[in-house]
C-alpha positions in Angstrom: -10.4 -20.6 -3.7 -10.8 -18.4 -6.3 -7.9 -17.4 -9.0 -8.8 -14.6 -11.7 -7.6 -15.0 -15.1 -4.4 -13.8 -16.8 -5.7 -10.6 -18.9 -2.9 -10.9 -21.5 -2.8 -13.3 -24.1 0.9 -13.6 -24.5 1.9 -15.8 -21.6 5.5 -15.3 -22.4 5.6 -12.0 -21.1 7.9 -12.1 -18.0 5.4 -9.6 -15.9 2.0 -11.1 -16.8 2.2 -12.7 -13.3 1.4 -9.2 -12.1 -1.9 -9.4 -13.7 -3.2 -12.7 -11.9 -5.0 -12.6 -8.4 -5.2 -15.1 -6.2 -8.0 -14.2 -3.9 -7.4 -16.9 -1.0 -3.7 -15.6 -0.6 -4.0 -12.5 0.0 -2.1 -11.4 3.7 -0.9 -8.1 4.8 1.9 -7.7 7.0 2.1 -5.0 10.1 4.9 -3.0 10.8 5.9 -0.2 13.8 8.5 2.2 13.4 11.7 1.9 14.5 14.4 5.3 14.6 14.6 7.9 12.3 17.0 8.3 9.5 17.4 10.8 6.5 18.2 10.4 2.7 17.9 12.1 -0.2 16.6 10.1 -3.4 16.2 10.7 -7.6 13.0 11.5 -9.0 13.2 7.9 -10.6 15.3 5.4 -8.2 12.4 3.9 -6.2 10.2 3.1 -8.4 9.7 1.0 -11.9 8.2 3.4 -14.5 4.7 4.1 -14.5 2.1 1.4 -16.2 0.8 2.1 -19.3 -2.6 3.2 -19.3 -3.8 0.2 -20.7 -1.8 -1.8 -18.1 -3.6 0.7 -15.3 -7.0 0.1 -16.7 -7.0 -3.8 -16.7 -5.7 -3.7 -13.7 -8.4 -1.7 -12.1 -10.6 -4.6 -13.6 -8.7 -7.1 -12.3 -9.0 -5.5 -8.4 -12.9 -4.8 -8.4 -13.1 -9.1 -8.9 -11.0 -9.3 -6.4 -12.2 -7.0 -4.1 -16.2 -8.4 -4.6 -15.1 -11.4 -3.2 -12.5 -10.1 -0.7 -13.3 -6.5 0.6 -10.7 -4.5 1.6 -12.3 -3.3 4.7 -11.6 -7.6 6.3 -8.0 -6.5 5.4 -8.0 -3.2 6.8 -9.6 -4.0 9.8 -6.4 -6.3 11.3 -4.3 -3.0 10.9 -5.7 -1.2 14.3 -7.2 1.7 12.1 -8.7 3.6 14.8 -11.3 7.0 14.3 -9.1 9.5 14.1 -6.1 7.7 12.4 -4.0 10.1 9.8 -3.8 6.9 6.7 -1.0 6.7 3.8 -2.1 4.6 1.4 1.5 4.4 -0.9 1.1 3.1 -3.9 -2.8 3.4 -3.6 -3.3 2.2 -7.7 -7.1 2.5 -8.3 -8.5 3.2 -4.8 -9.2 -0.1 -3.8 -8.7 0.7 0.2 -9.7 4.3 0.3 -13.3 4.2 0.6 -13.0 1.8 3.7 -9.7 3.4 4.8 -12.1 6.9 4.9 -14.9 5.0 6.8 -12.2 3.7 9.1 -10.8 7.2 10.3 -14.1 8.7 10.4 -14.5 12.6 10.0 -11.8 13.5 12.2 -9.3 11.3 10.4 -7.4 11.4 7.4 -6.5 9.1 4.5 -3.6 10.6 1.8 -3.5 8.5 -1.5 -0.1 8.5 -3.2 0.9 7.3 -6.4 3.0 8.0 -9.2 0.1 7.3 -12.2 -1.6 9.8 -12.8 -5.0 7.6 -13.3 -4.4 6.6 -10.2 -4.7 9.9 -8.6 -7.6 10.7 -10.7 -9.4 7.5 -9.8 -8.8 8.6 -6.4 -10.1 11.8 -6.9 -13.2 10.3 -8.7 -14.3 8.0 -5.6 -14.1 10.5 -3.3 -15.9 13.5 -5.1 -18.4 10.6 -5.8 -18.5 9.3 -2.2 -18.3 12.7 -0.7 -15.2 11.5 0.9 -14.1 14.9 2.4 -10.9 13.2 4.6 -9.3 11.8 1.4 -6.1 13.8 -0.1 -4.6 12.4 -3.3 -0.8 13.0 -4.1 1.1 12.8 -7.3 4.9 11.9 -6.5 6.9 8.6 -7.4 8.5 8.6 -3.8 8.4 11.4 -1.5 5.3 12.5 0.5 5.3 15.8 1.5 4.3 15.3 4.7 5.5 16.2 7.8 7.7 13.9 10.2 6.3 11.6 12.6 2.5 12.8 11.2 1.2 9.7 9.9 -0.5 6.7 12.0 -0.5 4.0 9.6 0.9 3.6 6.2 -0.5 0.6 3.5 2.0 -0.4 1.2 -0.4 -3.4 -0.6 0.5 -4.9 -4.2 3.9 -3.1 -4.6 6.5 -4.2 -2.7 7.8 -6.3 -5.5 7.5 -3.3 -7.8 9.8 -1.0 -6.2 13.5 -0.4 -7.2 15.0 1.1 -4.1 12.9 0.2 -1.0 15.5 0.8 1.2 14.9 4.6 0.4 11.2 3.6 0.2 11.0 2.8 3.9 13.1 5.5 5.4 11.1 7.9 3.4 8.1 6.0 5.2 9.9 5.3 8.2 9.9 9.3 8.3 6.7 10.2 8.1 5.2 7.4 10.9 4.8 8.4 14.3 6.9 6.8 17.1 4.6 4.0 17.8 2.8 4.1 13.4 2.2 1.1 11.6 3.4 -0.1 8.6 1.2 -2.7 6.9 2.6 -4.6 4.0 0.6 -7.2 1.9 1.7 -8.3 -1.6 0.2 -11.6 -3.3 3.3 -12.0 -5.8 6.2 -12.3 -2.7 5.9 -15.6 -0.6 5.5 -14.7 3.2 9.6 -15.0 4.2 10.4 -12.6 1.4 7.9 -9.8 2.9 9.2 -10.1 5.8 13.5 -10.6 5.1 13.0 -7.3 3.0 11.4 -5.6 5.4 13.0 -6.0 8.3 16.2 -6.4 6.4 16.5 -2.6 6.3 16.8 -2.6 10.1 13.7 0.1 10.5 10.9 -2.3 11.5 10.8 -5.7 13.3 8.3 -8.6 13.1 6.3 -9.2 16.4 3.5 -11.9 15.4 0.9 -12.9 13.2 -3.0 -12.7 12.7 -5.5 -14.2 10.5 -5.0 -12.4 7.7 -1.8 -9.9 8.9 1.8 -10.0 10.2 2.4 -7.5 13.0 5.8 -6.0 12.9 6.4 -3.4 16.1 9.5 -0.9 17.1 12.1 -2.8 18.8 13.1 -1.6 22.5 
């Protein structure tokens, strides 16, 4: 329905599909945890390296049009956040599902917001010193979390799948940190719907178990 327009003016650049949102397309996918496995990863073998700022700031722009006429909370919603849900929003770019991801979990919740730019986590920081979001924790890391094993209910891993080097490493890392029954949700508008899911599931840690309107439920294999 709606398409926002490219924000570069070289259209030969090989990424600039990155910068181009199509608003009726945009599907999460819902994972559950399957067993637990261990690895040790480089500072740099998951992820591409950081935008530029530039690149960060336009697009920032580019997710507050999409976000007017697609609120995150719609998305959100389909995952099961319940009050009281610990959230790990990977890859959380400019805070486009924290302030609903907050109001989700309520007071007795939690939402962390990781990401390896460091505008990201001061964006972040930004909406919820505005918001008085007191349940939002930022952190600054290009893979591992910090957090505990089997602490974390849900994880959202929206807009960079296709960005990541290693996601093998990625989703065991994840995989880690979910509890025994946690969901992994998985939405990115520049894979088609078969590629989400063959990369996913290929890495044997989370299985597909249906679809909704707007997500793809994946749960933990018996």
């Amino acid at each position: 329905m709606y398409e926002l327009i490219n924000l570069y003016s070289d259209r030969n650049r090989p990424d600039r599909n990155r910068h181009v949102q199509y608003l009726n397309s945009h599907h999460s996918i819902t994972f559950f945890k399957k067993n637990r496995k261990e690895t040790t990863m480089s500072q740099h073998s998951t992820m591409n390296q950081p935008q530029s700022n530039l690149d960060f700031k336009l697009m920032s722009l580019a997710f507050r049009f999409r976000d007017f006429f697609l609120p995150r909370i719609n998305i959100l919603k389909e995952v099961g956040i319940k009050p009281g849900f610990h959230i790990l929003d990977y890859g959380c770019g400019p805070g486009s599902y924290v302030t609903a991801a907050s109001e989700l979990v309520g007071e007795s919740g939690k939402v962390y917001a990781l990401d390896t730019h460091p505008l990201a986590v001061q964006t972040v920081q930004n909406i919820a010193s505005k918001n008085q979001l007191t349940n939002v924790e930022t952190i600054h890391s290009d893979c591992k979390t910090g957090l505990s094993d089997s602490s974390i209910d849900a994880v959202l891993l929206y807009d960079i799948l296709h960005y990541l080097d290693n996601l093998g490493e990625v989703l065991e890392e994840l995989h880690g940190v979910l509890k025994a029954d946690g969901i992994l949700s998985v939405s990115d508008h520049h894979m088609r719907e078969d590629e989400i899911v063959s990369r996913v599931t290929n890495s044997k840690l989370f299985a597909l178990s249906g679809k909704g309107k707007r997500t793809y439920s994946f749960l933990k294999e018996k």
